[in-house]
C-alpha positions as CSV (number, residue, x, y, z in Angstrom):
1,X,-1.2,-11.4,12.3
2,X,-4.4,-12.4,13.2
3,X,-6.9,-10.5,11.6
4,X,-10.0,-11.0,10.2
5,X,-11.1,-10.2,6.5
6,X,-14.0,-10.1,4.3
7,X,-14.5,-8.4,1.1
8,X,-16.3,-5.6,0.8
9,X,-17.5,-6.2,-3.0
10,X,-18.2,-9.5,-3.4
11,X,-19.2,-9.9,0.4
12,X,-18.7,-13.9,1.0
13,X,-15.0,-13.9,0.7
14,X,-13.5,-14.8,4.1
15,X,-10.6,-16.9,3.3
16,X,-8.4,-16.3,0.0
17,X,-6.3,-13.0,0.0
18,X,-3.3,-11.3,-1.5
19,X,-1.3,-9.0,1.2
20,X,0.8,-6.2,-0.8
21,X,3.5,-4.8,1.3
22,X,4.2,-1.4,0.2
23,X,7.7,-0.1,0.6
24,X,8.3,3.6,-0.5
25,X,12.2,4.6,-1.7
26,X,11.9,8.8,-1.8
27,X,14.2,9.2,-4.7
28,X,14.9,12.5,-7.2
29,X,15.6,11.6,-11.3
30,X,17.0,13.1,-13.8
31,X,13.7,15.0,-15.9
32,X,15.2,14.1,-19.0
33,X,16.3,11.0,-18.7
34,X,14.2,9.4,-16.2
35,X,17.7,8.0,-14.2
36,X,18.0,8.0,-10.6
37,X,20.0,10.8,-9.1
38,X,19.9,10.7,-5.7
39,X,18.2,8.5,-2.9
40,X,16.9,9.4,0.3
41,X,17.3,7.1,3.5
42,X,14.8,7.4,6.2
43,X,16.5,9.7,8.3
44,X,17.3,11.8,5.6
45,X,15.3,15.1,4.4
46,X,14.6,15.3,1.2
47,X,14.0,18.9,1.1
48,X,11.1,20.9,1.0
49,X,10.0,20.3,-2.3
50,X,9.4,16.9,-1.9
51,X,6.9,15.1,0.1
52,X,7.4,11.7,2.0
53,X,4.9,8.9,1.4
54,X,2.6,8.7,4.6
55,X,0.1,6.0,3.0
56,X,-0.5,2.5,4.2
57,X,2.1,0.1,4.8
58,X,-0.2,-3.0,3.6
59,X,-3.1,-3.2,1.2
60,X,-5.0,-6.4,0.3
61,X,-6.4,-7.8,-2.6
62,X,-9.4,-10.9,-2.5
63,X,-8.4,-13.1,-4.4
64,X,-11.8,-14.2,-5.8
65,X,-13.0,-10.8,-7.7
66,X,-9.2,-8.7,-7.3
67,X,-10.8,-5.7,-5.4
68,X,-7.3,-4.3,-4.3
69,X,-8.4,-1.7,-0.6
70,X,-6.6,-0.4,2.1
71,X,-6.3,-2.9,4.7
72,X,-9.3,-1.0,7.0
73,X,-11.6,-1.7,4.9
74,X,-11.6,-5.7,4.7
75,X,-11.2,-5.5,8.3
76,X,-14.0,-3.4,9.0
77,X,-16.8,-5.3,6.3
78,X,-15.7,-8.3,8.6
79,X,-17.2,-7.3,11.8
80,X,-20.6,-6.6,9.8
């Protein structure tokens, strides 16, 4: 990973960052309880009622003021 950043609020950030990996587990739960009934595996369909996460994998957060954006963005403000 080679990428540049910069933040797109406070604008002189270049160097400190947090990467947040985001994993998504499709599950169904119990409405009364909360518990975990059943869990869906990648290749599995979870039926039509249910939608599977399509967002992005990473998102980053500068470390100086905590903006937390999609990856995109920091890239993007860095080639200003």
């Amino acid at each position: 990973m080679s990428t540049r950043y910069c933040c797109p609020n406070c604008k002189t950030n270049r160097s400190r960052f947090n990467i947040i990996e985001q994993t998504a587990h499709a599950v169904k739960l119990d409405p009364q309880t909360g518990e975990v009934m059943e869990r869906f595996e990648n290749s599995e369909d979870p039926g039509p009622l249910h939608t599977l996460y399509q967002g992005p994998e990473r998102r980053i957060q500068c470390a100086v003021c905590g903006l937390i954006e999609n990856e995109l963005m920091f890239i993007k403000f860095a080639d200003k």
